[in-house]
C-alpha positions as CSV (number, residue, x, y, z in Angstrom):
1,X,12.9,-172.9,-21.9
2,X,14.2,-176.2,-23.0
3,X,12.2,-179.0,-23.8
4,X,13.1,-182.4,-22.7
5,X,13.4,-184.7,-25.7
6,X,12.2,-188.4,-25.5
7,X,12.2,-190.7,-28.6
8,X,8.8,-190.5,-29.0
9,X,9.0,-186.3,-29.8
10,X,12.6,-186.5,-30.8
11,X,12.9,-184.9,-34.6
12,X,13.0,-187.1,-37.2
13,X,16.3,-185.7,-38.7
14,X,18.3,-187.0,-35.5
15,X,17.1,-190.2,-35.3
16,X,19.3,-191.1,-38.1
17,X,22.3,-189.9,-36.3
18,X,21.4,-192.4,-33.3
19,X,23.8,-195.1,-34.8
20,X,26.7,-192.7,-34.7
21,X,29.9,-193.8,-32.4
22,X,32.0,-192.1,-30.0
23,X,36.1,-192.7,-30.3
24,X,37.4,-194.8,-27.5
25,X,38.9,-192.8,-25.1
26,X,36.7,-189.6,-25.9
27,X,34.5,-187.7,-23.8
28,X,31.1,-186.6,-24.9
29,X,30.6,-182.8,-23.6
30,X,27.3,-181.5,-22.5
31,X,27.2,-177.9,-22.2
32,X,24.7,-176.5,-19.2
33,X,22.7,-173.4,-19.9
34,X,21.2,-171.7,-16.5
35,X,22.5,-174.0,-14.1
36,X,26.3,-175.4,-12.4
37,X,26.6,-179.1,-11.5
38,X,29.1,-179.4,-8.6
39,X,31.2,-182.2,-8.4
40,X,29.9,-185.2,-6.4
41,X,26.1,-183.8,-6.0
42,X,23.4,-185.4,-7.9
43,X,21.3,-183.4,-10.1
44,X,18.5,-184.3,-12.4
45,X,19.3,-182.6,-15.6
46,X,17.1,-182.1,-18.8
47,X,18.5,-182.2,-21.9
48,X,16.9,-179.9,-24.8
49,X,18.8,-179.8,-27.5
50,X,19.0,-182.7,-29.8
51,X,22.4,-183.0,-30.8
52,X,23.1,-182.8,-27.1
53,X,20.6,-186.2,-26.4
54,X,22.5,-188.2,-28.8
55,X,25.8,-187.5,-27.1
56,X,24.3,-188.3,-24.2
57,X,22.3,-191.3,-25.3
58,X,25.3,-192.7,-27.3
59,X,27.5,-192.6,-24.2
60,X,25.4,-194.6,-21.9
61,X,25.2,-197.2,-24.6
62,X,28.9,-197.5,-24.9
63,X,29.2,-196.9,-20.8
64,X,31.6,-193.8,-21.3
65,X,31.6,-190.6,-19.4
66,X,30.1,-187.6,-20.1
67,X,31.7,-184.2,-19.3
68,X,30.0,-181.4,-18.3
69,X,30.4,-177.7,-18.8
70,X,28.8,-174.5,-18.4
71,X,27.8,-172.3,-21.0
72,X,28.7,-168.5,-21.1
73,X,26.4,-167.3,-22.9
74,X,22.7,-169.1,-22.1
75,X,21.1,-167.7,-25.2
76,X,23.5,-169.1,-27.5
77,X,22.3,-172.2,-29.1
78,X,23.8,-174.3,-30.5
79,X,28.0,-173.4,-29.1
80,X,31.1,-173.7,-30.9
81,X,32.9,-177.1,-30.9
């Protein structure tokens, strides 16, 4: 089961990827294991992996969107970009 990630557990690897920037006009991608959004509901979700908190953290700094996706295969982990 994932674990949700705060900055306080977060690895220390990561945190010096925290200053990276997302291109204007992209869209950070979070990939959904065990679980469909549907459009307009509200859903809490919990992020586990690390790589996808930084997207996520990144884009609400910069106030950009984030896409979200399901993942095929739930016991993948880390997918193909």
């Amino acid at each position: 089961m994932d674990q949700q990630l705060t900055s306080e557990n977060m690895p220390a690897s990561s945190e010096a990827k925290t200053s990276a920037q997302i291109a204007p006009g992209a869209l950070a991608i979070l990939p959904l294991r065990n679980s469909v959004l549907f459009p307009y509901t509200v859903m809490p979700l919990t992020i586990g992996r690390p790589s996808s908190l930084l997207a996520v953290q990144q884009a609400v700094r910069q106030q950009m969107s984030v896409g979200v996706v399901l993942q095929r295969e739930a016991s993948t982990d880390a997918p193909p970009e």
